[in-house]
PQR file of N, CA, C, O and H, with PARSE charges and radii, in Angstrom:
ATOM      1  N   UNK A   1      22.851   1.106  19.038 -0.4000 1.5000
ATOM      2  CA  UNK A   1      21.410   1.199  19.203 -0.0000 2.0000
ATOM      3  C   UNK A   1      20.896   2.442  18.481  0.5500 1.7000
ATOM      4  O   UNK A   1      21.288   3.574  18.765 -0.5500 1.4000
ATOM      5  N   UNK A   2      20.087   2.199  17.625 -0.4000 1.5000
ATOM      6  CA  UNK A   2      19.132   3.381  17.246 -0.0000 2.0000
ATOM      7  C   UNK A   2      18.669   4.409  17.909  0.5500 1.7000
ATOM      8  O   UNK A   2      18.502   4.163  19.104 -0.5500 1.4000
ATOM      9  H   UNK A   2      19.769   1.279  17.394  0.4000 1.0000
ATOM     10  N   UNK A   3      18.390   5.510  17.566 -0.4000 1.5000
ATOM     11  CA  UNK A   3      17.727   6.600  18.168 -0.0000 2.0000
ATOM     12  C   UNK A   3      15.984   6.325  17.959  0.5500 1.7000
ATOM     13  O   UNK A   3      15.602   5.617  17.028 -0.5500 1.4000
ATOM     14  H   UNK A   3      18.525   5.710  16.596  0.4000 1.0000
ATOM     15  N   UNK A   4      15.269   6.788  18.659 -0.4000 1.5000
ATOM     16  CA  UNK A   4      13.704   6.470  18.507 -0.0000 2.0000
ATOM     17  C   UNK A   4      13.247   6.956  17.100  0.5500 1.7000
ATOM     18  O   UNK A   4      12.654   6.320  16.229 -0.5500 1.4000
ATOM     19  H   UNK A   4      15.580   7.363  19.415  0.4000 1.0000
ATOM     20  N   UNK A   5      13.696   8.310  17.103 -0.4000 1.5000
ATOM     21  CA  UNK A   5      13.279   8.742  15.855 -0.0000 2.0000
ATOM     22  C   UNK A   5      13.663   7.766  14.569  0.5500 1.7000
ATOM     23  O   UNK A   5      13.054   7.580  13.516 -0.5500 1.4000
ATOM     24  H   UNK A   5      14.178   8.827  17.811  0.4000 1.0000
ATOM     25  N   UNK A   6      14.861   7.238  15.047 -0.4000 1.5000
ATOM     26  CA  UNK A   6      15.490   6.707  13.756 -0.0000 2.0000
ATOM     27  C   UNK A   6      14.394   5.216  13.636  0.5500 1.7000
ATOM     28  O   UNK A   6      13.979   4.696  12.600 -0.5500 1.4000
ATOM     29  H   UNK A   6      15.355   7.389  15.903  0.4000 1.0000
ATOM     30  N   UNK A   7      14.223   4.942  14.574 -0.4000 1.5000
ATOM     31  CA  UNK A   7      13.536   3.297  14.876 -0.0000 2.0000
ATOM     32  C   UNK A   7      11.869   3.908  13.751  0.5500 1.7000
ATOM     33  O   UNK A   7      11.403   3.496  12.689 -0.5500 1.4000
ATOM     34  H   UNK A   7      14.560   5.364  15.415  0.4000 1.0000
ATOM     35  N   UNK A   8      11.434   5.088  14.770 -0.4000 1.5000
ATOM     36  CA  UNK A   8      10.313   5.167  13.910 -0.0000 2.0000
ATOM     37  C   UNK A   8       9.843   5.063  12.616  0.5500 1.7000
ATOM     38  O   UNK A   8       8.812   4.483  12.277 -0.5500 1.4000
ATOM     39  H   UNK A   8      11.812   5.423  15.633  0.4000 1.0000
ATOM     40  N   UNK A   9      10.891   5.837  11.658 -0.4000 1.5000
ATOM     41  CA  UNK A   9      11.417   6.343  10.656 -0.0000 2.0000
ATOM     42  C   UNK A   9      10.980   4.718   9.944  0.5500 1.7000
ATOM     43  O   UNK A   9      10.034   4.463   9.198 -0.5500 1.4000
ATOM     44  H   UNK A   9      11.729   6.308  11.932  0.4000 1.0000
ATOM     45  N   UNK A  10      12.088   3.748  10.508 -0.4000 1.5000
ATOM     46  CA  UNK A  10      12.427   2.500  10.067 -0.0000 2.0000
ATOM     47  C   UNK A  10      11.002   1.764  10.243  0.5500 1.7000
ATOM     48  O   UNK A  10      10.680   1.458   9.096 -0.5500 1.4000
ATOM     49  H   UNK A  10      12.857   3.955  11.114  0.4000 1.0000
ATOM     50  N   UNK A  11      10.262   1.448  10.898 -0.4000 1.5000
ATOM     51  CA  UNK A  11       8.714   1.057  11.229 -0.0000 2.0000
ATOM     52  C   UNK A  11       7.689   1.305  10.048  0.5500 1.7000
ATOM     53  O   UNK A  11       6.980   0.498   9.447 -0.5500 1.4000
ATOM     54  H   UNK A  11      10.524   1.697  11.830  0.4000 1.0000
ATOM     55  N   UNK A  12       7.863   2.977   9.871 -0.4000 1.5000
ATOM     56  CA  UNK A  12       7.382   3.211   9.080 -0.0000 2.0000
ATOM     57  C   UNK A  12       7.268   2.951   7.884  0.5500 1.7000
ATOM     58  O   UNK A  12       6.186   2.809   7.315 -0.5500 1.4000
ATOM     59  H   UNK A  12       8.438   3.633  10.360  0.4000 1.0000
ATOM     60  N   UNK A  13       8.539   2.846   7.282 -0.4000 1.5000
ATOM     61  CA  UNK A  13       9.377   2.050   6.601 -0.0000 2.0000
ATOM     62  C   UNK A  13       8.706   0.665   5.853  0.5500 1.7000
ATOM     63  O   UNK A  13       8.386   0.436   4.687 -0.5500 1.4000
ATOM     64  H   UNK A  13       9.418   2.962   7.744  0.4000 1.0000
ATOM     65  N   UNK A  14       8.664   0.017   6.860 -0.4000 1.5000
ATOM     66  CA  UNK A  14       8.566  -1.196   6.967 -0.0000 2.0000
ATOM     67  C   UNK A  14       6.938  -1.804   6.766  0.5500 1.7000
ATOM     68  O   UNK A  14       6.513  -2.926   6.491 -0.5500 1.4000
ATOM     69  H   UNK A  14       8.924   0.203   7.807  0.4000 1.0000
ATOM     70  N   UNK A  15       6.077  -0.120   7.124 -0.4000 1.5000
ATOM     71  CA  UNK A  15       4.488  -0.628   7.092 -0.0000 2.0000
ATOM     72  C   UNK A  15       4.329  -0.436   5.600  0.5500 1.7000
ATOM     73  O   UNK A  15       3.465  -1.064   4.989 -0.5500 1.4000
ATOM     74  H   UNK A  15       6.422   0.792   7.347  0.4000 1.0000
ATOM     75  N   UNK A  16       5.158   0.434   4.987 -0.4000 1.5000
ATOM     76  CA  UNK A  16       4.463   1.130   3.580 -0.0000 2.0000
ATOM     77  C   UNK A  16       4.913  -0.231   2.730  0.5500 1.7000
ATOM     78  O   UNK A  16       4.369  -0.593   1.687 -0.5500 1.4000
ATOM     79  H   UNK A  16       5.860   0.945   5.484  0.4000 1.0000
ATOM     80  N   UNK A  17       6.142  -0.985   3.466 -0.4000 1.5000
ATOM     81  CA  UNK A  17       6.626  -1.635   2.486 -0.0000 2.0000
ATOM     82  C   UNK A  17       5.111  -3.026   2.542  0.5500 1.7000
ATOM     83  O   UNK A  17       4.509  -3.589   1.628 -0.5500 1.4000
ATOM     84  H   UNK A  17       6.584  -0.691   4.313  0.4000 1.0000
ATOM     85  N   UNK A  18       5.014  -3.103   3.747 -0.4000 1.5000
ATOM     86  CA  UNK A  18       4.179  -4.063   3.893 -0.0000 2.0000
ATOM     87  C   UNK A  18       2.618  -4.125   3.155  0.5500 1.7000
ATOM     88  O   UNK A  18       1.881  -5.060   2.843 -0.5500 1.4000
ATOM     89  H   UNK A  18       5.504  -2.646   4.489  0.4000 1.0000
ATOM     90  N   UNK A  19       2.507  -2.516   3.039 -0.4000 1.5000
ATOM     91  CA  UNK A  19       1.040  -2.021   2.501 -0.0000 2.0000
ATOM     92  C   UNK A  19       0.966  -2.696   0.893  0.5500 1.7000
ATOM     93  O   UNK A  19       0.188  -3.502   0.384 -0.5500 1.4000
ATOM     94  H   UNK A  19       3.105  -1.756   3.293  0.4000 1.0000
ATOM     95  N   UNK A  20       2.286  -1.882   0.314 -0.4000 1.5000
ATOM     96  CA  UNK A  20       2.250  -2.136  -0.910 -0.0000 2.0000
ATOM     97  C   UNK A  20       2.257  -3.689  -1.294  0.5500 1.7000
ATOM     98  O   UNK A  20       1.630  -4.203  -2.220 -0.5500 1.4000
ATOM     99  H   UNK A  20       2.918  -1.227   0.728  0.4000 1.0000
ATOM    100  N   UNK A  21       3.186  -4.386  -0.289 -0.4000 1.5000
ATOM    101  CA  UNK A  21       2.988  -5.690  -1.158 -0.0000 2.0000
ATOM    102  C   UNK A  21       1.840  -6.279  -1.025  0.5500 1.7000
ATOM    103  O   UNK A  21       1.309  -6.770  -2.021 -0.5500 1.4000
ATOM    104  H   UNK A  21       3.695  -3.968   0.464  0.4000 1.0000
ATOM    105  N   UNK A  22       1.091  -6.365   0.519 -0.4000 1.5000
ATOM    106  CA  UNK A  22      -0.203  -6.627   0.246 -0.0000 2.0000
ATOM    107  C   UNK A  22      -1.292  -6.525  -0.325  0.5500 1.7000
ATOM    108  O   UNK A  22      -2.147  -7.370  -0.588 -0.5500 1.4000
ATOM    109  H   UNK A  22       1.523  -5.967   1.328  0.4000 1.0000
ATOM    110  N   UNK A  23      -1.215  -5.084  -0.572 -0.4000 1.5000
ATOM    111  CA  UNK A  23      -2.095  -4.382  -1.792 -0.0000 2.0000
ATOM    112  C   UNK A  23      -1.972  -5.122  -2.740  0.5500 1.7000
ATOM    113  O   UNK A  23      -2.837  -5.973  -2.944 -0.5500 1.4000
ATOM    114  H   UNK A  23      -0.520  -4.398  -0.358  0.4000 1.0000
ATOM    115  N   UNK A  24      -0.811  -4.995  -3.619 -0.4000 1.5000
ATOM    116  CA  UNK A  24      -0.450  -5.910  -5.028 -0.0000 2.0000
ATOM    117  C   UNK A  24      -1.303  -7.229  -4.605  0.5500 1.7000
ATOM    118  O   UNK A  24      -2.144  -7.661  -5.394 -0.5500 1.4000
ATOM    119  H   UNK A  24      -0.108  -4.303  -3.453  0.4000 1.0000
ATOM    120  N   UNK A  25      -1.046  -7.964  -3.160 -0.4000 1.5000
ATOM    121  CA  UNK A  25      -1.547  -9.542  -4.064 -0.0000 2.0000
ATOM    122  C   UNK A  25      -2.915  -9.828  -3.657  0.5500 1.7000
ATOM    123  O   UNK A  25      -3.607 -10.835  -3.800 -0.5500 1.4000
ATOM    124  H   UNK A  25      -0.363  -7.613  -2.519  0.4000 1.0000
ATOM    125  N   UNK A  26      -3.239  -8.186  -2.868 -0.4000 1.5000
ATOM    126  CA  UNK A  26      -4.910  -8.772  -2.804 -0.0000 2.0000
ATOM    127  C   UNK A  26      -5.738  -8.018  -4.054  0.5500 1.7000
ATOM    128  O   UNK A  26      -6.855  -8.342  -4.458 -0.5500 1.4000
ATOM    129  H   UNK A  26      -2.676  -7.367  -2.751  0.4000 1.0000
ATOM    130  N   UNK A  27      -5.012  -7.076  -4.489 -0.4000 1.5000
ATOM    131  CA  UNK A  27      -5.525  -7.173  -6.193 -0.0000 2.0000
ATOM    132  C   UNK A  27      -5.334  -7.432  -7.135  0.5500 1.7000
ATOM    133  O   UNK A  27      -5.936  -6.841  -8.032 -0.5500 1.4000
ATOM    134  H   UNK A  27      -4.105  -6.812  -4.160  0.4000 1.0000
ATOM    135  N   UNK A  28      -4.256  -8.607  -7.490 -0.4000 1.5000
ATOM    136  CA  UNK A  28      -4.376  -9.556  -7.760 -0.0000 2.0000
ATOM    137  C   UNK A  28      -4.979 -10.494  -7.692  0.5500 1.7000
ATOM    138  O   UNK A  28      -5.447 -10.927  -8.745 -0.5500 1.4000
ATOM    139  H   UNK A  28      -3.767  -9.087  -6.762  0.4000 1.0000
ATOM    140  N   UNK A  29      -5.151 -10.986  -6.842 -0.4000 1.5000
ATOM    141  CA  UNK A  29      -6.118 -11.979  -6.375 -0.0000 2.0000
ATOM    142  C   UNK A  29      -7.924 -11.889  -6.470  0.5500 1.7000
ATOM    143  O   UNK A  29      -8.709 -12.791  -6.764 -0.5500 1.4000
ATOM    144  H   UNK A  29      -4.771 -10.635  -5.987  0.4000 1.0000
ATOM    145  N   UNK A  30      -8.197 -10.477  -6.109 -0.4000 1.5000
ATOM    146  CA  UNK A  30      -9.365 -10.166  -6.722 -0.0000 2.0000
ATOM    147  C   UNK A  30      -9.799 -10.008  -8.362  0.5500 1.7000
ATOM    148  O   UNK A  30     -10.781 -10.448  -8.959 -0.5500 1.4000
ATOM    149  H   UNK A  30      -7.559  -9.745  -5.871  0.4000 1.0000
ATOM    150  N   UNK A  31      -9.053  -9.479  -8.668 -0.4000 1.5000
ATOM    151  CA  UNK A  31      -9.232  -9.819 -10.190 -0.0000 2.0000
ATOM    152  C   UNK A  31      -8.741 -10.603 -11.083  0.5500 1.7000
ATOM    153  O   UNK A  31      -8.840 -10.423 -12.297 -0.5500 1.4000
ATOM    154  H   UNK A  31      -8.255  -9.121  -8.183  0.4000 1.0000
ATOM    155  N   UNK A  32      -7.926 -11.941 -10.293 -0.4000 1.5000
ATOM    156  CA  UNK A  32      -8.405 -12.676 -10.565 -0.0000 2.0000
ATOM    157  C   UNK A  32      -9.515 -13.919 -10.472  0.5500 1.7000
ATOM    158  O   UNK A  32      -9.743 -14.822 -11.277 -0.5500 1.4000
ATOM    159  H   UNK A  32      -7.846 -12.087  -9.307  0.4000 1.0000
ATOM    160  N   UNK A  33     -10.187 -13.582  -9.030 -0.4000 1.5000
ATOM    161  CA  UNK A  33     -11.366 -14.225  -8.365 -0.0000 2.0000
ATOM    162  C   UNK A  33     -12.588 -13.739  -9.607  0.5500 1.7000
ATOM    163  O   UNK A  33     -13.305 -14.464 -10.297 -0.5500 1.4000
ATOM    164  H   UNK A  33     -10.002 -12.848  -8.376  0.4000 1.0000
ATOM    165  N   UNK A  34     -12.489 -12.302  -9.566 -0.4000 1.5000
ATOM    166  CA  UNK A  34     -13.606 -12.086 -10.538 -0.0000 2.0000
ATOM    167  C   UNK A  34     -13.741 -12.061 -11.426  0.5500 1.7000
ATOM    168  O   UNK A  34     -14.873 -11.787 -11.825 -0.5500 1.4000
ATOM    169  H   UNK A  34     -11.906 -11.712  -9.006  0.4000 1.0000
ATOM    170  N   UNK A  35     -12.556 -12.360 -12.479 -0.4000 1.5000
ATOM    171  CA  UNK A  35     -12.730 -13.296 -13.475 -0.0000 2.0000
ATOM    172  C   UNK A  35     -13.123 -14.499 -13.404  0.5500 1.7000
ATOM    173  O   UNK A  35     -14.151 -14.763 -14.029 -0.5500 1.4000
ATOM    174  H   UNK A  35     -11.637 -12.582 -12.154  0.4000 1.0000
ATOM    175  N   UNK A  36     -12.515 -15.490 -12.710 -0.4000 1.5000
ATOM    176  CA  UNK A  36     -12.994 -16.602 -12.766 -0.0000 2.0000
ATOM    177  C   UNK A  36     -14.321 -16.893 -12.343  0.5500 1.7000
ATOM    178  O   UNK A  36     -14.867 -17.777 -13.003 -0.5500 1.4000
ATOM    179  H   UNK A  36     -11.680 -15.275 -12.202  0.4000 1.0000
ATOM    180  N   UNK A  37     -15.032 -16.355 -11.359 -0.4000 1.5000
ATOM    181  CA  UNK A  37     -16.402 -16.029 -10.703 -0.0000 2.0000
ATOM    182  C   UNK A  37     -17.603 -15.364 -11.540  0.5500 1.7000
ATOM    183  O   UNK A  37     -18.800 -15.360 -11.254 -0.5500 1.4000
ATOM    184  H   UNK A  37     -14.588 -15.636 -10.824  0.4000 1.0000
ATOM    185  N   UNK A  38     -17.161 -14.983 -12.297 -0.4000 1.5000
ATOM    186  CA  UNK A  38     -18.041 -13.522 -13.014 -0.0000 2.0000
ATOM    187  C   UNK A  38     -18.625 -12.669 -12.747  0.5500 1.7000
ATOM    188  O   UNK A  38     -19.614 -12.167 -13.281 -0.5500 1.4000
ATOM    189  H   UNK A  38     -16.189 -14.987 -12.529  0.4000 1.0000
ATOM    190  N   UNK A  39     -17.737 -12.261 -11.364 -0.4000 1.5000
ATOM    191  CA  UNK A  39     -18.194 -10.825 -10.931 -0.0000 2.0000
ATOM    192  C   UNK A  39     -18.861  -9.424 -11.966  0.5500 1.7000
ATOM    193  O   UNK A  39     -18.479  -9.162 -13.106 -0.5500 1.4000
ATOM    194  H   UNK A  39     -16.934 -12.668 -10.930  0.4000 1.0000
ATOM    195  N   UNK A  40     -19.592  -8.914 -11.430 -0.4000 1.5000
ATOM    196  CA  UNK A  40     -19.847  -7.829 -12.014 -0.0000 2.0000
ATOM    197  C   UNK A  40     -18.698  -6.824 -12.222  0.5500 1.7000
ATOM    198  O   UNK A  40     -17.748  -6.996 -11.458 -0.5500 1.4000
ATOM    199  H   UNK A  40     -19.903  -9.127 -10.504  0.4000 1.0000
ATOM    200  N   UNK A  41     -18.591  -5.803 -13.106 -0.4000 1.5000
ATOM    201  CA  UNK A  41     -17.445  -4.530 -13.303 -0.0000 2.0000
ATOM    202  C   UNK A  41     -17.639  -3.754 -12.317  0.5500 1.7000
ATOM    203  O   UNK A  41     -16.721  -2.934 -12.324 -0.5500 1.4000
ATOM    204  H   UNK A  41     -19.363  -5.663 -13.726  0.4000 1.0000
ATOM    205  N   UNK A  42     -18.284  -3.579 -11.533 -0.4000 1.5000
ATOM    206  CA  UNK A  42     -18.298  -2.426 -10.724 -0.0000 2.0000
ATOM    207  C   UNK A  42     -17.846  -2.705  -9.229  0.5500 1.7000
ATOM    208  O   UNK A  42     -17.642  -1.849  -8.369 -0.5500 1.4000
ATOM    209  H   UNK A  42     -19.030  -4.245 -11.528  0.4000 1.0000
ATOM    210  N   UNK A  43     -17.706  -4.400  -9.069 -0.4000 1.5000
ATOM    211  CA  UNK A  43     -16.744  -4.963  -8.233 -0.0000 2.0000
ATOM    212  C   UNK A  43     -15.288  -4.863  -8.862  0.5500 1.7000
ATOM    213  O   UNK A  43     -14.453  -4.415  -8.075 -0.5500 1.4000
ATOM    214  H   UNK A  43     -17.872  -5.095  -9.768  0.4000 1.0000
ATOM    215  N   UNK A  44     -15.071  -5.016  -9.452 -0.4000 1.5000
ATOM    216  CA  UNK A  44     -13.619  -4.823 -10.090 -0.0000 2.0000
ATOM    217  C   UNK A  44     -13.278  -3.225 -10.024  0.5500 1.7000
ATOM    218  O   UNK A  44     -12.164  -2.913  -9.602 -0.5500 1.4000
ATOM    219  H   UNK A  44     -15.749  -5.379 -10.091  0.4000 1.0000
ATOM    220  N   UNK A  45     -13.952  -2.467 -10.319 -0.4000 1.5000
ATOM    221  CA  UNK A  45     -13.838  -1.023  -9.787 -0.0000 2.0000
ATOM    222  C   UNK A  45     -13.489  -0.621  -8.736  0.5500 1.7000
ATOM    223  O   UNK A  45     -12.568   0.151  -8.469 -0.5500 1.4000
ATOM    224  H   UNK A  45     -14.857  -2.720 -10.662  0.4000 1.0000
ATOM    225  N   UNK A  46     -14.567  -1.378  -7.759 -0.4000 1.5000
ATOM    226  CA  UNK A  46     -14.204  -0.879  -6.211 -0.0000 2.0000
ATOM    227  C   UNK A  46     -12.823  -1.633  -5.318  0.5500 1.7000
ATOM    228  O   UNK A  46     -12.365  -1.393  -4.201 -0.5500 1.4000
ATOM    229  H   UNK A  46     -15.315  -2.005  -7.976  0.4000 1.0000
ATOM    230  N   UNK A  47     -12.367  -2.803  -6.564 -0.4000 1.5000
ATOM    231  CA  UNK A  47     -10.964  -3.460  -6.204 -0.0000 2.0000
ATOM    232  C   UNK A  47      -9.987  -2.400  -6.268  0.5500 1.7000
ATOM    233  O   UNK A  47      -9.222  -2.306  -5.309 -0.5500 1.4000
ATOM    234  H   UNK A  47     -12.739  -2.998  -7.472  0.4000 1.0000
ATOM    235  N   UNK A  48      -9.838  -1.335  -7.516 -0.4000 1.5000
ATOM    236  CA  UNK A  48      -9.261  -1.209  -8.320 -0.0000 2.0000
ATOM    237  C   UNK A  48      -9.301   0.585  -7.075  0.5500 1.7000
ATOM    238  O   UNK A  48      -8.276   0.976  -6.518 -0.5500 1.4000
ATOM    239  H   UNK A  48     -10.460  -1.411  -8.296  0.4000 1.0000
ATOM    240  N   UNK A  49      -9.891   0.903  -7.015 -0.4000 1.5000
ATOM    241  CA  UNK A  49     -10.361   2.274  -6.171 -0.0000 2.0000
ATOM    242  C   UNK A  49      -9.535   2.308  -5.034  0.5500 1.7000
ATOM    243  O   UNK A  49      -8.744   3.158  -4.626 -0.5500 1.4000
ATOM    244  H   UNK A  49     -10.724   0.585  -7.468  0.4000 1.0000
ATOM    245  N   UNK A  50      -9.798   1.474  -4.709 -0.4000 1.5000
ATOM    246  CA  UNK A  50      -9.817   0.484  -3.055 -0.0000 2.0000
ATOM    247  C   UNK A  50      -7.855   0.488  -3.312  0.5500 1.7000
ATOM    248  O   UNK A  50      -7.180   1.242  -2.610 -0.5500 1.4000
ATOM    249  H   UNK A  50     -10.441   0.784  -5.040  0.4000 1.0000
ATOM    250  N   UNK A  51      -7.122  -0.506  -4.453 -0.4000 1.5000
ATOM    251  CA  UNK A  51      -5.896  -0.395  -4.467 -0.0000 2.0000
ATOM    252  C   UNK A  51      -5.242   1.260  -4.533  0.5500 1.7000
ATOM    253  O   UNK A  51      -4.171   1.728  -4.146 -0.5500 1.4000
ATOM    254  H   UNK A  51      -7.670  -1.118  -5.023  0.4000 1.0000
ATOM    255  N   UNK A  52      -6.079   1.684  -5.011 -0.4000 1.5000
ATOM    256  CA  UNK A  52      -5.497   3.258  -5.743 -0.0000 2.0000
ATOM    257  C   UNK A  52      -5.368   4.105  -4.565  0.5500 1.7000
ATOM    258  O   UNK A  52      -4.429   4.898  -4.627 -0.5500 1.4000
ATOM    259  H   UNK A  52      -6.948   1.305  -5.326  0.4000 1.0000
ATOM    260  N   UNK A  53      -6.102   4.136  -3.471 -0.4000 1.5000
ATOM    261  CA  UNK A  53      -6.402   4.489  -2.165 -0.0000 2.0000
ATOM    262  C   UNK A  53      -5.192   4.206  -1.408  0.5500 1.7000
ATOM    263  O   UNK A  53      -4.551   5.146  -0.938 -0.5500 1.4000
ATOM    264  H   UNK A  53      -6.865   3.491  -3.421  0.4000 1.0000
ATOM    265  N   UNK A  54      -4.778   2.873  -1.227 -0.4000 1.5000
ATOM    266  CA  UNK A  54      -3.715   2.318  -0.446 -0.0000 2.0000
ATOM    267  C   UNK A  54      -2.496   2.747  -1.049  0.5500 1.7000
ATOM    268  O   UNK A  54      -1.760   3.298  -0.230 -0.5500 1.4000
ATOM    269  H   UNK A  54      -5.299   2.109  -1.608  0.4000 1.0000
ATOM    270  N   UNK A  55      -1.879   2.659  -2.594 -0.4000 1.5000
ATOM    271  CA  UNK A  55      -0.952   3.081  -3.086 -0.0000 2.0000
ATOM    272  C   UNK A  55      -0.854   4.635  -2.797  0.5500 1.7000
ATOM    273  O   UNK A  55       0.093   5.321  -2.412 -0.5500 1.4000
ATOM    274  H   UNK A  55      -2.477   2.211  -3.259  0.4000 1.0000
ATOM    275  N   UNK A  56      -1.902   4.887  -3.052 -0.4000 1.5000
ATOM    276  CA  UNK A  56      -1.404   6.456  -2.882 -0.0000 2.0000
ATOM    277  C   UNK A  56      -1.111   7.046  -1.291  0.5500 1.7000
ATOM    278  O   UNK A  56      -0.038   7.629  -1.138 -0.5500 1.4000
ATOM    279  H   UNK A  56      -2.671   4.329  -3.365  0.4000 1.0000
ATOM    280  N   UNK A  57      -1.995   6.921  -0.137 -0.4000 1.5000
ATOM    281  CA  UNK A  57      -1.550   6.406   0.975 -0.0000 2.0000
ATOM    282  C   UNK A  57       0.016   6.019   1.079  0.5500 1.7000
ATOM    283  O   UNK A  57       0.725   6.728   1.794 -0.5500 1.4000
ATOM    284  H   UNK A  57      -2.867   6.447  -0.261  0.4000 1.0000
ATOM    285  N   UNK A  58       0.478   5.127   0.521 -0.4000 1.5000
ATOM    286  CA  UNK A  58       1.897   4.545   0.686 -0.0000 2.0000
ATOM    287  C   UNK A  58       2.755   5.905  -0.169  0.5500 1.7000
ATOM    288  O   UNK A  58       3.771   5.433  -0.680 -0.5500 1.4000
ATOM    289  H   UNK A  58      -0.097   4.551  -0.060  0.4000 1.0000
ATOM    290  N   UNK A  59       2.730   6.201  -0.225 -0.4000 1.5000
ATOM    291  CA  UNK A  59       3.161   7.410  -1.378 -0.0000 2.0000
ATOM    292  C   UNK A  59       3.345   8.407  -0.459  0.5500 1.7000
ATOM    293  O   UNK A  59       4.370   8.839   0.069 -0.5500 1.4000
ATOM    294  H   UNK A  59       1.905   6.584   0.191  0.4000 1.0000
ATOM    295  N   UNK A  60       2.272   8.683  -0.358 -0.4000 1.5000
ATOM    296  CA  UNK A  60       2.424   9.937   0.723 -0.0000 2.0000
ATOM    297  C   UNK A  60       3.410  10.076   1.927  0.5500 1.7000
ATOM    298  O   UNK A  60       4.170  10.970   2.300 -0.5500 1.4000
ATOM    299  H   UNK A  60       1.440   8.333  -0.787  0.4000 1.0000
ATOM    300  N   UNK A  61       2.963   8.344   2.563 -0.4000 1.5000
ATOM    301  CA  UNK A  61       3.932   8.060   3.741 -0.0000 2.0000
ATOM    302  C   UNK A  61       5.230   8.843   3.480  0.5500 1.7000
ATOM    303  O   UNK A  61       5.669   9.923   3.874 -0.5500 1.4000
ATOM    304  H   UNK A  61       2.346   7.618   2.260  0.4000 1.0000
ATOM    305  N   UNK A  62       5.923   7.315   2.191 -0.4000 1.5000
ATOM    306  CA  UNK A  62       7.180   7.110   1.608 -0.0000 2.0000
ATOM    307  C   UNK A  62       7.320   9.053   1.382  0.5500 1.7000
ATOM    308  O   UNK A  62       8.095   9.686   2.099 -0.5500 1.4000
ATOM    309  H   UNK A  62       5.566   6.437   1.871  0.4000 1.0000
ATOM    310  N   UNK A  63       6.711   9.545   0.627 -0.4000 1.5000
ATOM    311  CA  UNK A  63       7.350  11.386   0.929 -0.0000 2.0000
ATOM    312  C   UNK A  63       7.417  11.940   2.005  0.5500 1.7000
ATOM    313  O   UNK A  63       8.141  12.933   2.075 -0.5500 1.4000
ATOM    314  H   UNK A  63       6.082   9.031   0.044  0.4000 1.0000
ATOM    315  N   UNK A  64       6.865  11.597   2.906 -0.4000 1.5000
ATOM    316  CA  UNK A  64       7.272  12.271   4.677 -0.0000 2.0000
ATOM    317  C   UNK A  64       8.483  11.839   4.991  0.5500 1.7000
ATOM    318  O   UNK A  64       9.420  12.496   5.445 -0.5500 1.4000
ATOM    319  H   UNK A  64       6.277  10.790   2.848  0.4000 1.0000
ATOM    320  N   UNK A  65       8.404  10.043   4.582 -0.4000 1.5000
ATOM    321  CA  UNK A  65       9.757   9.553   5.688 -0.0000 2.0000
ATOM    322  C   UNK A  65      11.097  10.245   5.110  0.5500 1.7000
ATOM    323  O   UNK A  65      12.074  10.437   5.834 -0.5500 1.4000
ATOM    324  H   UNK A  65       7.643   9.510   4.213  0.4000 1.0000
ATOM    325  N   UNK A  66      11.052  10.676   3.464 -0.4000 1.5000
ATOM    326  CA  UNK A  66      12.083  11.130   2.637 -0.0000 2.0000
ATOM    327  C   UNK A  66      12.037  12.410   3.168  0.5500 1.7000
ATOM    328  O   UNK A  66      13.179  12.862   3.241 -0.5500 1.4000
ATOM    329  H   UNK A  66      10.258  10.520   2.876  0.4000 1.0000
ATOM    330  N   UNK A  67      11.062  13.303   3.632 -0.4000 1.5000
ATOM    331  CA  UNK A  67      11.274  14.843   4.050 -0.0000 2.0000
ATOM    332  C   UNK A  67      12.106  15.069   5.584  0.5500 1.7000
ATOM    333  O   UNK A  67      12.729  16.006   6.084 -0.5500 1.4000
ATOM    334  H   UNK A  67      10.134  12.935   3.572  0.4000 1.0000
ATOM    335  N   UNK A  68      11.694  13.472   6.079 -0.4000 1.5000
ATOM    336  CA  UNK A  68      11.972  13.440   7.548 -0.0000 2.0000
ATOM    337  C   UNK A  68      13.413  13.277   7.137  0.5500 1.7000
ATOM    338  O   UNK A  68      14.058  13.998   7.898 -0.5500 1.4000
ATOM    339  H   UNK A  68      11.188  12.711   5.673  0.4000 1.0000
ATOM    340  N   UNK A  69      14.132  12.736   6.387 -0.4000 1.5000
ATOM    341  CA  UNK A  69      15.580  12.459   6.285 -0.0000 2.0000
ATOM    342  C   UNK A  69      16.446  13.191   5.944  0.5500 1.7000
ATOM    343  O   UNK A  69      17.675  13.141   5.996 -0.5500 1.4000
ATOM    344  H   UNK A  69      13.608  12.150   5.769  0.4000 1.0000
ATOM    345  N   UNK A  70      15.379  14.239   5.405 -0.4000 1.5000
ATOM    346  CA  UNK A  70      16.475  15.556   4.446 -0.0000 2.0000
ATOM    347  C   UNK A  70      16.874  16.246   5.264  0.5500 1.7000
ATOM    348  O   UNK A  70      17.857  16.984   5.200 -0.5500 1.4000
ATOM    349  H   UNK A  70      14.381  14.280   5.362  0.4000 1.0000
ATOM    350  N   UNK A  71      15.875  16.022   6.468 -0.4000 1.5000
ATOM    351  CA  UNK A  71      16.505  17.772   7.721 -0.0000 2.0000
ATOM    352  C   UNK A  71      17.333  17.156   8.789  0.5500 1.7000
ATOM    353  O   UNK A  71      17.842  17.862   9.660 -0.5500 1.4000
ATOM    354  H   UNK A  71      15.076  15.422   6.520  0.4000 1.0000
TER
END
């Protein structure tokens, strides 16, 4: 059985992994909606903002859980 910390660690884990892939296919999916739609550019911006936000977010996580492992 895991230790809590270790479980957490792993959760965490598991959300960033979840962030990122969702991220990827909902911007994907938006640009390709607004192509096909003919969204304006400044919707595609705020797709594009909006992903950059979440990736980096996941980033940050992913460097804690790696700082949490070193000690």
């Amino acid at each position: 059985m895991r230790q809590p910390r270790q479980q957490q660690t792993a959760r965490q884990a598991r959300l960033v992994a979840f962030v990122i892939v969702g991220t990827m296919l909902l911007w994907m999916g938006a640009q390709y909606l607004g192509g096909q739609m003919g969204w304006p550019v400044k919707f595609a911006l705020l797709f594009d903002l909006a992903a950059l936000a979440a990736f980096i977010w996941a980033l940050v996580v992913t460097y804690r859980i790696w700082r949490q492992r070193q000690s």
